[in-house]
C-alpha positions, 0 to 999 in steps of 0.5 A: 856472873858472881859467884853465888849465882853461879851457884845457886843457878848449878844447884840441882833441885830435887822435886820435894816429896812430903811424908803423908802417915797412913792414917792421913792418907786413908783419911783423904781416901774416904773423904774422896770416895764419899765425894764420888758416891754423894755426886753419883746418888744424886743423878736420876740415871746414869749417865743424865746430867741435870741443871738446876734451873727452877720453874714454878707453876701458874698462868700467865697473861700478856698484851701490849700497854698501847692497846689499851688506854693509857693509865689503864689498871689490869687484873688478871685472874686464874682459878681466883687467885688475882694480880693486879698493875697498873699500865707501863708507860707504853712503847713501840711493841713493849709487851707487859705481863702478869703471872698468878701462881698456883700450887706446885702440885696442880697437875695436868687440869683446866683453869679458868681466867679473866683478864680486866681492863679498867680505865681510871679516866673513865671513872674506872669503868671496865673497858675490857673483860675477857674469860676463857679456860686453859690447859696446863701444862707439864713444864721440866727445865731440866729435861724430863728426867730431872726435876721440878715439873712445873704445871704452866699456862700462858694467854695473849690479851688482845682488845680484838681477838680476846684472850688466845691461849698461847700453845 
């Protein structure tokens, strides 16, 4: 072993201490305290701890595109808002949807819908009309203690049984 390294490996290293002023210190001591008091603010109650996953309001319809005629154009109405799509290519058990979304504060309340069905093919004709009313909702993702509140409902279109209110 040569002799520098010999040295430099005996050398005792003493832990580095750096020289805070008081000014700086009491400077990282409020920014500190204020990190803690704006995370504490911010929770509902003590001790709940809220996600922030986002939900909005509205209904929303589902069916499976091989029920219906291929190429078919669905619309989907509730309290007449509409939206429209053209069908997915249909598939084993693939499902399709359309939501209409409704004002954030809508509450708890009935809304109409239909849900149309036309056939391009066919000239457009309608081959599936269906209305019903739905309840909405209250729906909390973060738990009920934590927002949004969110206002949702949800129907199955099926060629047989009409539109069944999801619950």
């Amino acid at each position: 072993m040569s002799a520098t390294l010999a040295r430099r490996s005996s050398v005792r290293r003493s832990p580095v201490h750096r020289y805070r002023s008081p000014a700086r210190r009491s400077g990282t001591a409020v920014v500190a305290s204020a990190a803690v008091l704006l995370a504490a603010g911010c929770r509902p109650s003590p001790g709940s701890v809220c996600t922030l996953i986002d939900s909005e309001s509205g209904v929303t319809a589902t069916w499976r595109p091989a029920d219906f005629p291929a190429g078919s154009r669905f619309r989907f109405c509730a309290d007449a808002r509409c939206r429209e799509r053209e069908a997915p290519v249909p598939g084993d058990g693939t499902s399709a949807f359309l939501q209409v979304r409704l004002p954030e504060e809508d509450g708890p309340r009935e809304v109409a819908v239909r849900f149309t069905v036309t056939d391009p093919a066919d000239g457009g004709r309608v081959v599936h009309d269906r209305s019903a009313r739905v309840a909405l909702r209250a729906v909390t993702p973060n738990g009920e203690k934590c927002g949004p509140t969110a206002w949702q409902a949800g129907v199955r279109a099926d060629p047989r049984e009409g539109l069944v209110v999801r619950g």
